[in-house]
N, C-alpha and C positions, 0 to 999 in steps of 0.2 A: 519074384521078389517077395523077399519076409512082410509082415504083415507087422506093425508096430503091438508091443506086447501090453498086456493093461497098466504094467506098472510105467513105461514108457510114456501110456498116454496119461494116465495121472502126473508124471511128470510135467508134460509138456504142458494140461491143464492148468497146473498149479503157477506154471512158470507165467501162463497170460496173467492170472490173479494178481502176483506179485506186480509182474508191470502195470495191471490197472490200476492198482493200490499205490503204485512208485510214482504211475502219471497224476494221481491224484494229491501227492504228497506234495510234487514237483511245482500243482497249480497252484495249489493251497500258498506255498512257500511264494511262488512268483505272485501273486495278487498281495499276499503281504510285504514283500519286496517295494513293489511297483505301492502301494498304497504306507509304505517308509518313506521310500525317495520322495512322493508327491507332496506329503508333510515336511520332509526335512528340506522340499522346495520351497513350499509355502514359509515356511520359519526362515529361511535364509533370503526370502525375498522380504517377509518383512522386517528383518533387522537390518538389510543391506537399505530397506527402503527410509529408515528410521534414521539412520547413517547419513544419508544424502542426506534427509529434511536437517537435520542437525547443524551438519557442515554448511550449507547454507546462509542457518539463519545464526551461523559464529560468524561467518565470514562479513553477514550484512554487519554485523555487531561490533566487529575491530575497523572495518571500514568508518563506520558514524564514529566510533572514536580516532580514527586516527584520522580524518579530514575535518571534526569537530562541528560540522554541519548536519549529523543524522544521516539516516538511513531507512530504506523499508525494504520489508518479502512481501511478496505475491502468491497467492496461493491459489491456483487454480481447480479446483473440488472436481470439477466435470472432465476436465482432461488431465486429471490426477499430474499436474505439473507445477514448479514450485522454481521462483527466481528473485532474484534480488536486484536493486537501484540502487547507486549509487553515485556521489556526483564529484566532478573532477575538474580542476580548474581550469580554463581554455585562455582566459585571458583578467589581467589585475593591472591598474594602474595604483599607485601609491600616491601621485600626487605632492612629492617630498623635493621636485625640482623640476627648471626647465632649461631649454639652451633659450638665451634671448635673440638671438640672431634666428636661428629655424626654428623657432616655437616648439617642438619639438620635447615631449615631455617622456619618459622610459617608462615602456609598457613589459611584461611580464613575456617570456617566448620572442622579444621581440618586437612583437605587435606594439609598438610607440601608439602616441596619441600626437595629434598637431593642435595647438591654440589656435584659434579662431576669434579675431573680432576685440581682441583681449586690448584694453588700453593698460602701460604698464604692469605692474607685477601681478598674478593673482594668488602667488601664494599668499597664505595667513595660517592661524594656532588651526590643528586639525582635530579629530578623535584619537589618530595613531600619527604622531608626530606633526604633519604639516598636513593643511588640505588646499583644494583650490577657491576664491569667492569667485565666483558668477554676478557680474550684473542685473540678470534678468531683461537683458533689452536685446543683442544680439551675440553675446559670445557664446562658444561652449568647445569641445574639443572632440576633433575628426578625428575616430579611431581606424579609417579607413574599411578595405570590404577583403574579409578573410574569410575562406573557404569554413574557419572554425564558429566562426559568428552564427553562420545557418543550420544550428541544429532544428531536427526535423523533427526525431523523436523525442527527447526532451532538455529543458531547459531552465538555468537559475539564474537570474539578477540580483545583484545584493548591491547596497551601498551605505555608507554613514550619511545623512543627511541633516544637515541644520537650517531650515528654510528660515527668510528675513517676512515679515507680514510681506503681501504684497501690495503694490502702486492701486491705485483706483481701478477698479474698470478688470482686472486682472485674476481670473475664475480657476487656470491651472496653469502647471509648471510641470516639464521633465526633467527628470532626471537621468535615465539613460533608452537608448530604442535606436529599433534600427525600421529605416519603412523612412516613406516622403507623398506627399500626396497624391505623384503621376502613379504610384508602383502600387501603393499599400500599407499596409502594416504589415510586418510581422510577429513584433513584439515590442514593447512599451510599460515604462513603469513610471508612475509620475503621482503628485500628488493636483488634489484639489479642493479649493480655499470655501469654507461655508461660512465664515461672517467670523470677526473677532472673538465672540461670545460663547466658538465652537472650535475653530480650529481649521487644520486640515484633515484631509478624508485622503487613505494611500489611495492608488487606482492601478491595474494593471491589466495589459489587454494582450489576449494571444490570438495570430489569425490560424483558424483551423481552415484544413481542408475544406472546402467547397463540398467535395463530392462524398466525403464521409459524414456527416454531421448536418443537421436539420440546420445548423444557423450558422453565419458566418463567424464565429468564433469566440470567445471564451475571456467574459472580463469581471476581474474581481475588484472588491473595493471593501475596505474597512469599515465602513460606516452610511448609513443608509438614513438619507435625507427625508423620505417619506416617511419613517418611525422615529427618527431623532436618536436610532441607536446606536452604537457600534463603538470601533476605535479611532478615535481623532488625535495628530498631533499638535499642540499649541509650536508657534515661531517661535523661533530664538532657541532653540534646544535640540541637543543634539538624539538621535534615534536611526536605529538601524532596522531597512527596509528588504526586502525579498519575494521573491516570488517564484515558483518552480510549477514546470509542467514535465509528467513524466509519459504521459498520452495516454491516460487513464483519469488523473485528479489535476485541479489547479490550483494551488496550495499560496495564502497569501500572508506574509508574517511583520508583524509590528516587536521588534528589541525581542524577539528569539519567540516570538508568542505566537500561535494561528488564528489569524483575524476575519480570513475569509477559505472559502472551500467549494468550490465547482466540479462536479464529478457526473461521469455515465451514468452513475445508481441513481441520479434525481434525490437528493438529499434532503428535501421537504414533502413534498403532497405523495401522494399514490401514484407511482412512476405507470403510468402504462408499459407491457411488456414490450421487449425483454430486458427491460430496465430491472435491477434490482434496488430495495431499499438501504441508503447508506447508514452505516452503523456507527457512524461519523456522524456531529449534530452539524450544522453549519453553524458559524458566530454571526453569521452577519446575515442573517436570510431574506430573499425578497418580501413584499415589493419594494422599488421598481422594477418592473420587468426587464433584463437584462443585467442585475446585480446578481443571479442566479442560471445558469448557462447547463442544459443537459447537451452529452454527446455521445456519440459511439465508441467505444472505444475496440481497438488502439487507435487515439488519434494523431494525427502528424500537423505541425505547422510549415506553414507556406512558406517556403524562403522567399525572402525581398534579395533579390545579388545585385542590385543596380544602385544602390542606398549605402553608404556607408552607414557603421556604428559610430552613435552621438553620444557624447556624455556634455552634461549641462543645457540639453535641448532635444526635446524628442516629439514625434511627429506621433500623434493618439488619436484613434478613433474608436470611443466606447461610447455607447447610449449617453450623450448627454455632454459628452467632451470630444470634439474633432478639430484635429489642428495640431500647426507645429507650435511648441509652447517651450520657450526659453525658460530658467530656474535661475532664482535669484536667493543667493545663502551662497552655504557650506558645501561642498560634496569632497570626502574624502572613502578612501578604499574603494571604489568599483570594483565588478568584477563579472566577469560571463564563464559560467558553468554549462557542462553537460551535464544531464540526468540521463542516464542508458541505465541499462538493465545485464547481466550476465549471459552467458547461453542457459536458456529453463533447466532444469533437473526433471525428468519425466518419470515417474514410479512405473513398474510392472503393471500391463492389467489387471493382473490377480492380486494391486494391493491398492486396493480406493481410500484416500484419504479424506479426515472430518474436521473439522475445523469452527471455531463458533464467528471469527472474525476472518475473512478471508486475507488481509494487509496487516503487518504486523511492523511496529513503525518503533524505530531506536531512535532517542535523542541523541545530542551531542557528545554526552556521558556513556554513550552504549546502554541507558536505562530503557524501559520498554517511556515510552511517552505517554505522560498522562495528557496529554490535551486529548492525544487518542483514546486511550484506553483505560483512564480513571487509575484507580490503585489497582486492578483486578489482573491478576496473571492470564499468560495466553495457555491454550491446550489446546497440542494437536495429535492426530490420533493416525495411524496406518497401519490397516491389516486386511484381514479376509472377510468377506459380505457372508450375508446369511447366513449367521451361526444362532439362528432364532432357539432354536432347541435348546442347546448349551445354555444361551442366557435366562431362558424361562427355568429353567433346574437352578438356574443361580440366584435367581430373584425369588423362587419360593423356598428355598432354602437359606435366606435369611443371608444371602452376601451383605458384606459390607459395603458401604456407597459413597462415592466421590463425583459431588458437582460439579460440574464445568459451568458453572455459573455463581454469582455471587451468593446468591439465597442457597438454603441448605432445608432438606434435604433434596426436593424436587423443586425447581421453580413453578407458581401456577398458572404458568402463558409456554411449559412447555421449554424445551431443552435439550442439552447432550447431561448424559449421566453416564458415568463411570464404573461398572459393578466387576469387582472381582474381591483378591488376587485368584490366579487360579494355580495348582501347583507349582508353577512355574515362575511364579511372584507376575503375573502380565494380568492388565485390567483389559473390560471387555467394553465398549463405549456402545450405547443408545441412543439414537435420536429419538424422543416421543412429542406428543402433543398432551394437552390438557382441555378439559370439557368441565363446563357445572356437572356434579352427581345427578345423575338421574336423565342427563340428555340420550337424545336418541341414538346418538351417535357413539355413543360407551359402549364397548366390549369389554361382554363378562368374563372371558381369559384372564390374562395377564391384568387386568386392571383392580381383582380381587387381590391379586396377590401385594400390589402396595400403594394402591387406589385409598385415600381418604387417610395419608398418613400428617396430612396437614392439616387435618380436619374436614367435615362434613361436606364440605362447598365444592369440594374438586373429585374428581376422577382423573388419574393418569391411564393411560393405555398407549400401546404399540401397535397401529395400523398395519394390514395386510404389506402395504406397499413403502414401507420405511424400510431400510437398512438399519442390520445389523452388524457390529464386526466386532469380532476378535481381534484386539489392536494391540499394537506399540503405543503408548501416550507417552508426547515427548509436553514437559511445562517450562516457558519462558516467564521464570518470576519478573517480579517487580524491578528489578534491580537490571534483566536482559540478561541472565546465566540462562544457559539453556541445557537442560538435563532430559533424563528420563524420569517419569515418575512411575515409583515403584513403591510405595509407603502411603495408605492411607489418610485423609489429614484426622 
């Protein structure tokens, strides 16, 4: 056999070269490839993720305006998930007639109401055309026991109310509830009387689970007899009452206003964990113990199925009021609502969302709510974690800055802050803390770089263990449009 000749083997030498140099071209291009695609994954997971938070919080926003009762999103940071409440009407009596032979008056779905105890006619002048009077002694009206009445996870009572003073001796009055004294409560809204010289006080009481929740259940009330504060109705005037639980908050409202607030976050003092502080003030805060109610949440109320639903008498047991208590006035528009929630929107792991208010709450008008949220816009932010690097290049390079907070530039209790655009016009969002200048706790990093732009007294800095992201910032102004924000202010 021939022997391969020199120019053969330089040949074939050369030929490996080439293919090392071809496998090496080949990597080169596939790691570039491979680290395209993982970016134009990260970019398509956060715009797709930006898309869902959006549509969401449009959806909660045409909802609140087309039911004219509001609405809220939930925003869950830890399991980067995101859903909306809204609430739907299950059942309305008008109160504009009745048959006088079956007492029998037309409820909403069907669901009639039957008079009870009623001597002669009860209609009279209402808020919305006609309403019914209530004696105050034994009448009211059997809405009977519908599968719709026992909402679990949440729930709204409304009604117009015009209460007459009451008789001697006579402390509360229902208005509507469903619960008797062999079963329970379930739920109950009623008012109660503190002396001519004050008024009524609303009251409303939710029974929570037993087995969820440190105390049996969840009662609000407008006005608080141990400080002489709150919301009280004078007699003889008409006013619209409500009350909603969505098994998170227990929300309590006097003529479209929020008079009281019970929530899992512990809305007053230093919640022991895993309570969070609510960012919500309450109006009506304790004491008495019991005007103020913590619980776990999600929490569910107990259905009563053995009790029908009363309007003009309801059976209440809150701190300080237990019993069935007949209403003597006006009641016109009732109504029972569900509070449910959507299916959540869950983000990518790979795009953790930031938020400064986790509930983002629409009036009636679709505006964002000031009882919530003051005049201050919301911002929320979704993108990629630890891009520490990128933002320390931005922050000493003199980026431009956008608050997520009212105060400008930095707040000095610490905040989310905004720094970009980056070519791409996308801002890159910060969570930091703030220290006095000179504590031990300052790092000399990043805190040089825009530490003491408020003056001498502060330090900002970004701790080891805070997140970073390269975000999507979506702003719900004042008004409840919800955009991107892409423009510095």
């Amino acid at each position: 056999m021939r022997s391969p000749s020199g120019h053969e083997r330089r040949r074939r030498a050369f030929t490996l070269v080439e293919m090392l140099v071809a496998m090496g071209i080949i990597a080169t291009v596939g790691v570039m490839v491979v680290v395209t695609m993982v970016s134009a994954g990260q970019h398509s997971a956060r715009e797709g993720a930006r898309e869902d938070v959006m549509d969401v919080l449009r959806q909660a926003r045409m909802s609140a305006m087309d039911s004219g009762r509001g609405s809220l999103v939930r925003i869950n940071a830890a399991e980067r998930a995101i859903y909306g409440l809204a609430s739907t009407v299950r059942a309305a009596w008008h109160f504009e007639t009745f048959d006088p032979v079956s007492g029998v008056t037309p409820g909403a779905k069907s669901m009639n109401g039957t008079l009870q105890n009623f001597v002669g006619s009860p209609v009279a002048s209402g808020k919305v055309g006609l309403s019914f009077d209530f004696d105050g002694v034994d009448d009211y009206v059997d809405c009977g026991q519908y599968p719709v009445y026992d909402q679990t996870e949440g729930i709204r009572l409304e009604a117009w109310v015009n209460p007459s003073p009451p008789p001697p001796g006579v402390t509360a009055m229902g208005i509507i509830g469903k619960g008797n004294a062999a079963d329970g409560m379930s739920y109950a809204l009623g008012l109660a009387w503190y002396g001519a010289g004050v008024g009524y006080g609303v009251h409303a009481g939710l029974m929570i689970d037993p087995l969820a929740v440190p105390g049996p259940g969840v009662h609000l009330a407008s006005y608080n007899p141990a400080t002489g504060s709150g919301t009280t109705l004078p007699p003889n005037e008409w006013h619209h009452v409500a009350v909603e639980f969505d098994g998170s908050e227990g929300r309590l409202f006097v003529d479209g206003r929020l008079v009281d607030l019970d929530s899992y976050r512990f809305p007053e003092a230093a919640p022991p964990l895993p309570y969070t502080p609510n960012p919500v003030p309450d109006p009506n805060p304790g004491p008495p113990p019991g005007t103020d109610d913590g619980f776990s949440a999600p929490a569910r109320i107990v259905p009563v199925r053995t009790a029908p639903l009363t309007i003009g008498s309801a059976y209440i047991d809150c701190p300080g009021i237990t019993g069935t208590f007949p209403f003597e006035g006006l009641i016109d528009e009732p109504k029972v609502l569900s509070v449910a929630g959507g299916e959540p929107v869950h983000l990518p792991d790979s795009v953790p969302i930031v938020v400064g208010d986790p509930v983002v709450h629409f009036d009636s008008l679709g505006r964002l709510d000031t009882a919530y949220h003051g005049g201050s816009p919301i911002y929320i932010a979704v993108g990629d974690p630890y891009q520490t690097a990128k933002l320390a290049a931005d922050i000493s390079s003199g980026a431009t800055t956008l608050t997520v907070s009212p105060t400008n530039p930095f707040p000095p209790t610490g905040g989310f802050v905004i720094v970009g655009p980056d070519a791409f016009g996308n801002y890159e969002v910060m969570q930091y803390d703030s220290v006095p200048a000179g504590s031990p706790t300052e790092l000399d990093g990043l805190s040089g770089d825009f530490g003491r732009v408020i003056g001498a007294s502060w330090d900002h800095y970004v701790a080891d263990d805070e997140r970073v992201f390269f975000a999507r910032v979506i702003e719900v102004d004042q008004m409840g449009e919800v955009h991107r924000k892409t423009l510095p202010n």
